[in-house]
N, C-alpha and C positions, 0 to 999 in steps of 0.2 A: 363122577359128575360134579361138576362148580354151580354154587350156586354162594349168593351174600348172605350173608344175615337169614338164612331159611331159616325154619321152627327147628327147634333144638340143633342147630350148630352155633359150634364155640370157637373161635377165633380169635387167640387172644391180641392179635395186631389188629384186627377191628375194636375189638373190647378198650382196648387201650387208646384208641385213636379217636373213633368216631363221635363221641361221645364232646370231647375236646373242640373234634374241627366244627361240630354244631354250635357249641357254646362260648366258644375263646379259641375262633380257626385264627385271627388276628393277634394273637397273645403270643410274644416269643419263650419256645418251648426249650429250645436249644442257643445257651450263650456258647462260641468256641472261638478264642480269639479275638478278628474283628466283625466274626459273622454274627447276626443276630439271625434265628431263624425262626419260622411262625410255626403252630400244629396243622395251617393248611400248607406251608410249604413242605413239611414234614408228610404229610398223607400223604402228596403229590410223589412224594420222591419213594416213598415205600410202596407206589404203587408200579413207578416206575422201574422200579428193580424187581419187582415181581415179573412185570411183564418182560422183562427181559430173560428172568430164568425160563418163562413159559415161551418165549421165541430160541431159546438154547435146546428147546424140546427135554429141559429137565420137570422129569415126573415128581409127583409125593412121595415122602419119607426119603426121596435122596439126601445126600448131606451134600452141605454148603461150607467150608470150612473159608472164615475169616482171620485172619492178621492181620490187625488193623490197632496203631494206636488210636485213643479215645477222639472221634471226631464226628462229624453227621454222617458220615458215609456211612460208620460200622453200624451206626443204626438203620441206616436205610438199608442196609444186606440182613440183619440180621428180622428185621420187623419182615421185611419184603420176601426174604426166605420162608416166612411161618406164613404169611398172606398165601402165597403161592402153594403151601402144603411140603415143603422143601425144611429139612431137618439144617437149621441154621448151627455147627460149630466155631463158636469162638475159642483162640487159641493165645495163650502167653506170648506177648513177641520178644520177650526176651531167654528164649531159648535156642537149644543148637539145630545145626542143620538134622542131625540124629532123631531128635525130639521128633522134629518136622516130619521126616521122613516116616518113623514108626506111626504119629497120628493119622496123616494121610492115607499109611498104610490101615491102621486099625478101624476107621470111620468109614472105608471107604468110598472119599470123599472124589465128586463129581465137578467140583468146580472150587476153586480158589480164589477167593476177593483178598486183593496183598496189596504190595509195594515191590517195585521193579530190582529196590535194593534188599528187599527182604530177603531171609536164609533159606526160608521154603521155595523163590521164587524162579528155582529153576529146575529142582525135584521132579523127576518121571514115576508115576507111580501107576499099576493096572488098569485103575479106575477114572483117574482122574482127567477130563477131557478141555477143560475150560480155566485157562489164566485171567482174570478182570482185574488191570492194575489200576490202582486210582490212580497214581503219577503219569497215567498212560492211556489220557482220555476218558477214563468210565464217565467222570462229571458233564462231556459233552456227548458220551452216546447214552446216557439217559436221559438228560434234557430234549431227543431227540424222539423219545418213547412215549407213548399215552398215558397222562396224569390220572386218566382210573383204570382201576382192574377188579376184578373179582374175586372175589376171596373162597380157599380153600375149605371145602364144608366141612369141617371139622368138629371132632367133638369136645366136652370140655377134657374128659378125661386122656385123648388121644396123648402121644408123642409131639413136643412143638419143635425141643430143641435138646444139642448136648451141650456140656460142657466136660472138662476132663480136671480131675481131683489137683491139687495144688503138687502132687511130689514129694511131699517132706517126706515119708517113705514110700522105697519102692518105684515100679515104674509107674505114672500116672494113669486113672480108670476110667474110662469112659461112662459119662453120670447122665443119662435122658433125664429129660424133665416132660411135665405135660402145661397144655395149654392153661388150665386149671390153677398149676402151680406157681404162679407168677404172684394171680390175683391173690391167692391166698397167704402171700407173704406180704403183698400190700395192704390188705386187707389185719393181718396180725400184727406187723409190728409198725407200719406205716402210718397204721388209723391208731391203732390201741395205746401201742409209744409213744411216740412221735406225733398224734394228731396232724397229721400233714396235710395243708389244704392250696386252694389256686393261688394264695398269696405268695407264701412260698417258694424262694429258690434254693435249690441244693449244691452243694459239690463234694463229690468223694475224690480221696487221696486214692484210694481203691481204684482201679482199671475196670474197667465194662467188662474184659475177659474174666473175671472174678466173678463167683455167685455172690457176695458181697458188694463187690462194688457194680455187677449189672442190677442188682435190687436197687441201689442207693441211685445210682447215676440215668435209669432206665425206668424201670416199673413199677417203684415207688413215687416218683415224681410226674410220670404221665397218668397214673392210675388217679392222679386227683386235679389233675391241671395244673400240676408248677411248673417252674421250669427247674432246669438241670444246668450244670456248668459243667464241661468238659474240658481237662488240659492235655493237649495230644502229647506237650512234653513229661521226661518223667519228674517226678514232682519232688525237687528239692527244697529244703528249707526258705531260699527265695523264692521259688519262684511260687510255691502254697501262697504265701504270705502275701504275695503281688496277686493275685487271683483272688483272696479274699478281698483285699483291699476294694480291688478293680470293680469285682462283682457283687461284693457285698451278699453274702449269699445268709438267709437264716438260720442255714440246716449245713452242720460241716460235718464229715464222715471222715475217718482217721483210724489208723492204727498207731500199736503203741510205739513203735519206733519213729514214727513219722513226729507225732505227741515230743516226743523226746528230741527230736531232732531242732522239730520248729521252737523248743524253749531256750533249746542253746545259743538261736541265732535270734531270738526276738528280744527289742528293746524292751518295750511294752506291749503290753496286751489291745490298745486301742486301734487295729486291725480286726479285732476278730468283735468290734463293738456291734456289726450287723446279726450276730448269730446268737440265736437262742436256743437250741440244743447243738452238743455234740455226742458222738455214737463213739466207739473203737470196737474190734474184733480183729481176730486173725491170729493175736495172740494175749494172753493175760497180762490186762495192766495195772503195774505195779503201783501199789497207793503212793511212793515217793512222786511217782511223774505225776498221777491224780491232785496232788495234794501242790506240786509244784503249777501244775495247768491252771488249776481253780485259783491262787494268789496270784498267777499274772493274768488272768482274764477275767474272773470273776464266775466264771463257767465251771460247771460240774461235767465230765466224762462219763457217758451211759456205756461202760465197759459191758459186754456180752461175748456170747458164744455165740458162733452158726456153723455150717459145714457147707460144702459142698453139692454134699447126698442133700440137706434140709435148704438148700437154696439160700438161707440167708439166717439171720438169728434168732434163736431158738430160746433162749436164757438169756435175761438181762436185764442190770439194774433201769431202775425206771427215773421219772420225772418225781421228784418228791419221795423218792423210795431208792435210795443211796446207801453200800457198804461198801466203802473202795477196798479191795482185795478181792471181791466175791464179784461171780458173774452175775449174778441177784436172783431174780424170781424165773420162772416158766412165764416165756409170753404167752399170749393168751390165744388161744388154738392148739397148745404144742401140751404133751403129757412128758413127763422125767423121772426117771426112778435111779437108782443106784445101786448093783448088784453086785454079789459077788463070783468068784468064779465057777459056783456052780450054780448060778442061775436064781439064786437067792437075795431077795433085798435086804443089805443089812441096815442095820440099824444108824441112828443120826451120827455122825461125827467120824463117821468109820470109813473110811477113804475102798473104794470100787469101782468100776465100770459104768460109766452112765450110756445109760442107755434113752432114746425118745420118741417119742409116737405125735405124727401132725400129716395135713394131709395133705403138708408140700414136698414131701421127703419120695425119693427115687424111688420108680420099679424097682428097679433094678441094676448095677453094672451090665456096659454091653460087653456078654461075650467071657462074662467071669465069674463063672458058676463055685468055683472053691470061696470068693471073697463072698456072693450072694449067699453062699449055705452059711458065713462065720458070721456077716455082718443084719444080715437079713431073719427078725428071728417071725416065730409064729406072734398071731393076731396085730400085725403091722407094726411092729417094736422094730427100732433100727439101734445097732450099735455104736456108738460114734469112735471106740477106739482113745475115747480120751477118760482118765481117772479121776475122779471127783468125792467130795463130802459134800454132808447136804446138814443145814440145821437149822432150823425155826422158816425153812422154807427157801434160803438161802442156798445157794449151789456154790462150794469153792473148788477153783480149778486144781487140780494137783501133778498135773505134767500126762505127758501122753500115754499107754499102756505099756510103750516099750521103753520109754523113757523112766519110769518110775523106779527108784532103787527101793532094793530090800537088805539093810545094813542091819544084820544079827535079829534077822527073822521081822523086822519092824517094816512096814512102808517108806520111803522117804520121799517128799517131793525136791525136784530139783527148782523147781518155782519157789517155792519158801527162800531156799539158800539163796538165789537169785535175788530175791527181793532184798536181803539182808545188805548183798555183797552192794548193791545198785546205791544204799544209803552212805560208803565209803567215796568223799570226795574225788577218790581219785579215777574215782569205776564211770566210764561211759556205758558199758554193757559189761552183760553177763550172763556164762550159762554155767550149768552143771551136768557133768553126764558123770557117771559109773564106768570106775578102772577093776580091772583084776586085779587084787593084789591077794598073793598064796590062795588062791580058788575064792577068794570073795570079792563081791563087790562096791566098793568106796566111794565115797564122791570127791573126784576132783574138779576144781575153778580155771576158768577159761576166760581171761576177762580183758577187752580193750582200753585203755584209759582216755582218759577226757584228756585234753590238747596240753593244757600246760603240765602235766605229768606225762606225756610221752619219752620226754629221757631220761625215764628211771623203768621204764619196758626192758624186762629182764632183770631188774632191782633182785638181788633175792631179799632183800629186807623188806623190800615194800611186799615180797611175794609172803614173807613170815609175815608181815603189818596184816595184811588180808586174810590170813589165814585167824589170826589171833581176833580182829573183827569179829568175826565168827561165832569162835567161840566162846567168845564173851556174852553171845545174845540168842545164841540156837543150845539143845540139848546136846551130850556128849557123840550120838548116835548119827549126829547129823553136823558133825564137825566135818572140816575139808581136811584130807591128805595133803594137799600141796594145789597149789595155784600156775598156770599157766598163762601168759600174756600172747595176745595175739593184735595183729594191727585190726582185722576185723571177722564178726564172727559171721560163719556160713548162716545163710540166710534164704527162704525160697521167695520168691516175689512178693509175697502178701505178708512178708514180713517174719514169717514164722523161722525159730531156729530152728536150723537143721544140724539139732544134737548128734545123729548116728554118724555126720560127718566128724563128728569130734572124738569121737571116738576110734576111729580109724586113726587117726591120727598119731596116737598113742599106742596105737598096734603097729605103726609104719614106720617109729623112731626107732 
């Protein structure tokens, strides 16, 4: 049974909305382009696509899987799927038809909102009954449907939505969320962070398909009344830079490649003179890019941790409370401890498994009972899979759990060497992964060079210069065997290196 707003349902596409169209329905919510959009054109249209899933006779808990870059549609499918009680999947659109095919297959997804050019957009799958292309009319057969609808009685703790794990290993997991868990990430890092208020406008370099960047670009900025800036294209050094300009936004949301990219191409910093915090996640940013961002803007980087499973960030330096290298404190909502491998918290400085407890963090994977049993522990602790120290309250990242070497019994992080190598003028990037060498494990460099050192790429002198870098500034145990140049490193969308491709590599020469 449908019912609005009844005593105890939870809704988070009401929750998010209604509240806005009563107090600032006039207020545009959504900059894209040259759209300006309002929070009551926004209602209208998420109630419109509800209604439409309810005229396609799709029931609750079906899924809805989206490909869509960043624009008002992917909102209005994805708000309008959860109105309706309809399991909304957002999906990477920069992946293969394969990808496509296994998701559609694992979600078993009932309807697809795409592009007619899309790789998903011709895929037969058991379930799937319903193509809705935006290049292919949806914008006039919704304008064509009832601006209200009724909302899905829901509760807070129900299923709203999935989304599916980033990749950097393995094949991707299917991660539910509930209605609940939106707010409470607005709620933690939005309010407590970030003080985000109706004044407010945001943009993330991050994608809506991201638990990052749908926090940042989504329900953190409707959850208090700002607006949100979307770039459907993908977001190069220009074009960031023209979007801040254009929109002037307060709130800019970044990863550390992105960080590093826009410094190589900006003159100065008086672009980014509208914005009063910056955030970064996705991967650990290095204090040289910190340290280089804050002397051209003026601006300090709130570097953090979040996942996937926790919806958004979990760990992170704050406003006034700053350690570049470290992902900083526990937001506030979230518990973190650091263990070892057998389940034991060690002690400060001592590099282990972080683990963390909040209560926006997943059921559960759908459908992956071996990863639920590893990652899933007792009294709602979740594993995140990444290695960390912790001291004076401080969390420092130390590389993922498979990525971590152990060079004569010691830990190593590849992040430390990383940072070292990043402060050689000649290093645009840099990773480190662990070779075999006679049955142990090494670290060897893998490193792109910044533009005017590109033809010395395969230098062995500059590979010995790099090398000798090193170890002039790290301990014996964490010196490099040898350096490898590449034009660029494997990467998964959200910016994260994808070490274990580097490793293959090495096994495939």
């Amino acid at each position: 049974m449908r019912k609005s707003g009844g005593r105890g349902s939870f809704n988070v596409a009401e929750v998010l909305l209604n509240e806005n169209v009563a107090l600032r329905g006039d207020k545009v919510a959504i900059y894209c382009g040259e759209e300006r959009i309002t929070y009551k054109t926004v209602n209208e249209n998420v109630n419109r696509f509800a209604n439409t899933l309810k005229t396609l006779g799709i029931k609750s808990k079906e899924r809805v899987m989206i490909l869509l870059p960043d624009s008002p549609m992917f909102i209005y499918a994805f708000l309008g799927s959860i109105k309706h009680g309809a399991w909304p999947v957002p999906v990477n659109t920069m992946l293969n038809e394969k990808d496509y095919e296994y998701m559609l297959d694992h979600s078993e997804a009932r309807v697809l909102v795409t592009e007619t050019h899309s790789k998903a957009a011709g895929i037969e799958t058991g379930r799937l009954c319903y193509r809705l292309f935006v290049d292919k009319g949806l914008d006039e057969s919704l304008a064509a449907v009832a601006p209200e609808a009724e909302a899905y009685q829901a509760q807070a703790g129900d299923i709203a939505f999935w989304l599916y794990s980033s990749g950097s290993t393995g094949r991707p997991k299917g991660v539910p969320h509930r209605h609940i868990d939106m707010i409470h990430v607005a709620d933690h890092f939005g309010r407590h962070v970030l003080n985000v208020q109706d004044i407010d406008t945001v943009f993330s370099v991050s994608k809506l398909f991201f638990a990052y960047g749908l926090g940042n670009g989504l329900h953190i900025p409707f959850r208090f009344g700002a607006s949100t800036v979307l770039l459907s294209s993908s977001p190069s050094p220009e074009s960031v830079m023209e979007t801040v300009s254009t929109y002037k936004p307060t709130i800019f949301f970044g990863v550390p490649t992105q960080y590093n990219s826009v410094l190589k191409r900006m003159k100065d910093g008086d672009c980014f003179a509208s914005v009063r915090a910056c955030t970064s996640a996705g991967e650990a940013l290095p204090p040289e890019i910190f340290n280089r961002w804050k002397a051209a803007t003026g601006l300090e980087i709130l570097d953090g941790i979040g996942s996937t499973e926790a919806l958004h960030i979990f760990i992170s330096n704050m406003p006034g409370d700053i350690r570049p290298g470290t992902s900083g404190r526990v937001v506030p909502g979230y518990e973190a401890k650091i263990i070892d491998d057998a389940g034991n918290e060690v002690p400060p400085g001592e590099a282990g498994h972080l683990i963390i407890r909040g209560k926006s963090i997943t059921p559960g994977y759908w459908r992956r009972p071996d990863e639920n049993a590893e990652k899933m522990l007792p009294d709602g602790w979740f594993k995140t899979g990444d290695m960390y120290t912790q001291a004076d309250g401080y969390f420092t990242y130390q590389g993922r759990g498979d990525d971590m070497l152990k060079v004569g019994g010691i830990w190593v992080s590849p992040v430390e060497i990383e940072n070292v190598l990043l402060e050689h003028e000649a290093v645009h990037e840099a990773a480190v992964v662990g070779h075999d060498v006679e049955g142990l494990s090494k670290p060897f460099g893998y490193v792109a060079l910044n533009d005017q050192f590109k033809d010395r790429s395969g230098d062995k002198d500059l590979g010995e210069e790099l090398v000798c870098f090193v170890s002039n500034r790290l301990p014996k145990f964490k010196w490099l065997r040898d350096v490898y140049f590449v034009d660029e490193l494997p990467k998964t969308a959200t910016g994260k290196i994808q070490r274990f491709k580097l490793r293959k590599l090495r096994k495939a020469s």
